[in-house]
C-alpha positions, 0 to 999 in steps of 0.5 A, spaced: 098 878 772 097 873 766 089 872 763 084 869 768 085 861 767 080 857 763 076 851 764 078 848 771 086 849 769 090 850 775 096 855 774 102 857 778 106 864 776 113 864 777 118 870 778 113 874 781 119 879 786 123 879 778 117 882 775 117 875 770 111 872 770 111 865 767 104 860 768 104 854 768 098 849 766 099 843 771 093 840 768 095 840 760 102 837 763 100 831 767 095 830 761 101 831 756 104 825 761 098 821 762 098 820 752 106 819 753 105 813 757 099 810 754 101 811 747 108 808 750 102 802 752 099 802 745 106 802 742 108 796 746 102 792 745 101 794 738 107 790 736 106 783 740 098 784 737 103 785 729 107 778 731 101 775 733 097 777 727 103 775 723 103 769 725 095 768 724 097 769 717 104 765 716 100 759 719 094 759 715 097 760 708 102 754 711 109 758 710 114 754 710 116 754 718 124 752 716 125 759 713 128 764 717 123 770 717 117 765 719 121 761 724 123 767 727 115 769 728 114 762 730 119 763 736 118 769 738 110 769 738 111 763 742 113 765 748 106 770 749 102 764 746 104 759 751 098 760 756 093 759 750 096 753 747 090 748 749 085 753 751 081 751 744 082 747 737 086 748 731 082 746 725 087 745 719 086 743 712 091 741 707 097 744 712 094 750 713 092 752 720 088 756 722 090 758 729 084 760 734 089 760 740 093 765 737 086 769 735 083 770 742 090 772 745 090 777 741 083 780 743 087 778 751 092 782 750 087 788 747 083 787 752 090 787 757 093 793 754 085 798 754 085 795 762 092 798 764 090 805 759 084 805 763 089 804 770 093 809 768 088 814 766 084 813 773 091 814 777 094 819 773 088 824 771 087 831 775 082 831 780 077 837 779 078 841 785 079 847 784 084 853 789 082 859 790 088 864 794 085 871 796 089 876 799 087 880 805 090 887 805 
């Protein structure tokens, strides 16, 4: 039989008839599967957080919006923009705009991405309970 295990972690041994014996940390598995997930999460909401703090910029240094990179911007950032739009005003100066609108979807959708991770954690994390098998002979 392998070491005793540490730290609350369940191991299942494997092969025990064929003389093998393999263990398997069931807990460092689920939480390798609980970091996959959520960077995935982080990963999605990092890039919509990038548009949008691309386009923050573009507005305030008043790019020119028929230039294919910037209308490119524009036009995919809309479509996660459209529930903002309205919410505050837009001061501008000169043509530079300084989108508040944009500013606080970002801080929605940091606030959107931490709540799913929290879910997932809390759905996903092993419980504490620990098995004991004892053999009777």
């Amino acid at each position: 039989m392998g070491p005793e295990p540490m730290d609350k972690r369940e191991y299942q041994e494997y092969g025990e008839h064929s003389g093998m014996g393999i263990d398997e940390d069931k807990v460092a598995k689920r939480q390798n599967e609980i970091k996959r997930i959520t960077g995935l999460i982080w990963l999605v909401f990092g890039v919509l957080e990038t548009l949008i703090g691309i386009r923050v910029i573009l507005k305030v240094i008043a790019a020119n919006p028929d230039s294919s990179l910037t209308s490119f911007i524009y036009s995919a950032s809309h479509v996660f923009l459209a529930p903002f739009f309205g919410v505050v005003g837009e001061p501008t100066s000169n043509g530079n705009v300084l989108e508040a609108t944009s500013i606080i979807a970002m801080v929605v959708y940091l606030l959107i991405a931490w709540g799913i991770t929290r879910i997932v954690y809390l759905v996903m994390i092993p419980s504490e309970v620990k098995h004991v098998k004892t053999m009777i002979k």
